[in-house]
C-alpha positions in Angstrom: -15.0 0.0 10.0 -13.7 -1.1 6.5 -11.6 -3.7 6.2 -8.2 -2.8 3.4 -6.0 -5.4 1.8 -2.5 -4.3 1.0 -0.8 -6.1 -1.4 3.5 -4.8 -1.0 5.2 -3.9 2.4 7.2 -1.0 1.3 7.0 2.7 2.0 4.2 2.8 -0.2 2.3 0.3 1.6 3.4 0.8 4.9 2.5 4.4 4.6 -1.1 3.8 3.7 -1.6 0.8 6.5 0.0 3.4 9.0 -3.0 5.7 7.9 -6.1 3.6 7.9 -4.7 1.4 10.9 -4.4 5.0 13.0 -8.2 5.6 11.9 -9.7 2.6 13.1 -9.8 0.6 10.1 -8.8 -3.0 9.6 -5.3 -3.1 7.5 -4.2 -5.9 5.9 -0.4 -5.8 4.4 0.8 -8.5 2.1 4.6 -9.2 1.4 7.6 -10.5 2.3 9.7 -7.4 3.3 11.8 -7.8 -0.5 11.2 -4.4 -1.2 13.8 -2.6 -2.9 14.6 -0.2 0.1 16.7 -3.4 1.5 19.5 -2.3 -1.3 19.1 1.5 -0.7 20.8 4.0 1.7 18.5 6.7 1.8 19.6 10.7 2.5 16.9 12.3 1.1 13.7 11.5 2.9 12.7 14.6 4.5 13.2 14.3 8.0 15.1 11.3 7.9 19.2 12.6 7.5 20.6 9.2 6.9 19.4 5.6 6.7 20.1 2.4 5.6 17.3 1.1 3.5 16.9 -2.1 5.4 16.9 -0.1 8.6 14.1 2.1 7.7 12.2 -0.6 6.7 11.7 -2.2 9.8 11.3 0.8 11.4 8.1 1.2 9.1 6.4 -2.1 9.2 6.8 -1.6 13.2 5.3 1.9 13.1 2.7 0.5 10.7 1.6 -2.7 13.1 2.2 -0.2 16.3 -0.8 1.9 15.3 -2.7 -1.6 14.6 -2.0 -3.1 10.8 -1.6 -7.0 11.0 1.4 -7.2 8.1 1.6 -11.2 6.7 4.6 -12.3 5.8 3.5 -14.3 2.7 3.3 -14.2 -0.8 0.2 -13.2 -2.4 -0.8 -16.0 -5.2 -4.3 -14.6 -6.3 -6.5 -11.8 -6.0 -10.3 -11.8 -6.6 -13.3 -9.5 -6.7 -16.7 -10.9 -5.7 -19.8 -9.0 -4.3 -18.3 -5.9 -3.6 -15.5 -8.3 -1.8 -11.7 -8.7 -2.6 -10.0 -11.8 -1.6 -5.7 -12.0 -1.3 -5.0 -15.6 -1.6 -1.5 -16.2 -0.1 0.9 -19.0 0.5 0.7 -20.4 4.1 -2.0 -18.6 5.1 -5.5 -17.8 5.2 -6.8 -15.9 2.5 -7.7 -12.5 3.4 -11.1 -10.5 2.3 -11.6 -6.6 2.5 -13.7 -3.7 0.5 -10.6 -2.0 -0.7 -7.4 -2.9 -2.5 -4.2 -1.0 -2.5 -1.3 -2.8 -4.9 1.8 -1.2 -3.4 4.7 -1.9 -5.4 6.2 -2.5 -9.0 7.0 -5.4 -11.6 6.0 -8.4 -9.2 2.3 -7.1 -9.3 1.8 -6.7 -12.8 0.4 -9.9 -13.1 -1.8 -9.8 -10.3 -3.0 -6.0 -11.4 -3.9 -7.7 -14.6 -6.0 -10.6 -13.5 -8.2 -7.8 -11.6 -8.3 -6.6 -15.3 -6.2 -3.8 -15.3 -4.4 -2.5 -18.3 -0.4 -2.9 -17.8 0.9 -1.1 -20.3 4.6 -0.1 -20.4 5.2 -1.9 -17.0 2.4 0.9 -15.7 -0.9 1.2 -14.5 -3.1 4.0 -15.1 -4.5 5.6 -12.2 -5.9 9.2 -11.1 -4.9 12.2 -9.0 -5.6 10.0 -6.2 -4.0 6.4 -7.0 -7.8 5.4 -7.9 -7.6 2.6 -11.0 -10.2 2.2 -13.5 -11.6 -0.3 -10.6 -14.0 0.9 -7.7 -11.8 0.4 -4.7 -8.7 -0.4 -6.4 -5.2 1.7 -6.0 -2.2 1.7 -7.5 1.2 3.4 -6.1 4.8 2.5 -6.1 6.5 1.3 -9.0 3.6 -0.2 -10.7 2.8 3.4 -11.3 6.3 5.2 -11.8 8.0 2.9 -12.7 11.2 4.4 -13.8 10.9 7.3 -11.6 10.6 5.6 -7.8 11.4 7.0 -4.9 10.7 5.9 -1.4 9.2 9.4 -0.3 7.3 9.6 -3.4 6.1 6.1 -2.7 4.7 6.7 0.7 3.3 10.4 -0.2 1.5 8.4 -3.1 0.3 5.7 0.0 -0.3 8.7 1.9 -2.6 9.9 -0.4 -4.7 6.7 -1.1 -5.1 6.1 2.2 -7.0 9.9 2.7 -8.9 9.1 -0.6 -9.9 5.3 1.1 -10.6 7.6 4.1 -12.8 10.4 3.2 -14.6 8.1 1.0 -15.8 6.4 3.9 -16.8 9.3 5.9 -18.6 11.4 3.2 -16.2 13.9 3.2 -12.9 15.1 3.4 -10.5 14.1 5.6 -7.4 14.7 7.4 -4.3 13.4 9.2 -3.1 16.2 11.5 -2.0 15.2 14.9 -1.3 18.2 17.3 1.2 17.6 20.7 -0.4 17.3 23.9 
């Protein structure tokens, strides 16, 4: 299985660990739960009446390391790309090393986004229908795509969506996240 780093632990983040991790793949998530949702009250995720954003948070990162994403609480110092390889340097901790990057989150990342040599421009990163950057293996969702138009649904449908791209990349073909009851 592929090994994906994660750089941001908020919906968008969460969301596309919560996806690989339930496929088999090894997740990665970066951050120090000071995501923006901690000063939100959220009523309009779908599904979800009413929620403090600090509550759904944690609620997330658990469902995210339930279904087998290891989620570091660190702060991520460098990122490099070497042989096909990236490697998250962090504070405190080992560095971690993976074939696909996902930088989930906004302003905090646009330095790291550029030493990958990304173009920031307007506090935003280009990226495609699918959150793919002008990098092989690189996405970008969150803030550090919409910058003035977040939202935490958008952020994990955007997460959603890299994770399926990350995912039917690896099998050849499309693929899908349906469960069906018992």
């Amino acid at each position: 299985m592929t090994a994906v780093l994660i750089v941001g632990d908020g919906p968008g983040g969460l969301s596309a660990a919560l996806f690989l991790a339930k496929a088999g793949h090894t997740v990665t998530v970066f951050g120090q739960d000071r995501t923006a949702m901690h000063h939100a009250h959220v009523f309009n995720y779908l599904g979800v009446p009413d929620v403090l954003g600090s509550d759904f948070q944690q609620i997330a990162r658990r469902h995210a390391s339930d279904h087998g994403a290891t989620i570091v609480d660190a702060g991520v110092t460098g990122i490099e790309l070497g042989n096909g390889t990236f490697t998250v340097e962090v504070e405190d901790h080992e560095p971690g090393t993976g074939e696909y990057l996902v930088l989930a989150g906004g302003k905090p990342l646009q330095p790291l986004a550029r030493s990958l040599g990304l173009p920031v421009e307007d506090g935003r990163v280009e990226v495609d229908s699918e959150y793919r950057t002008s990098i092989d293996r690189v996405y970008a969702i969150g803030r550090l795509v919409r910058p003035e138009r977040s939202q935490a649904i958008i952020s994990a449908g955007a997460g959603g969506i890299a994770a399926l791209d990350i995912l039917s990349r690896e099998a050849g073909e499309d693929v899908h996240d349906w469960d069906t009851p018992a």
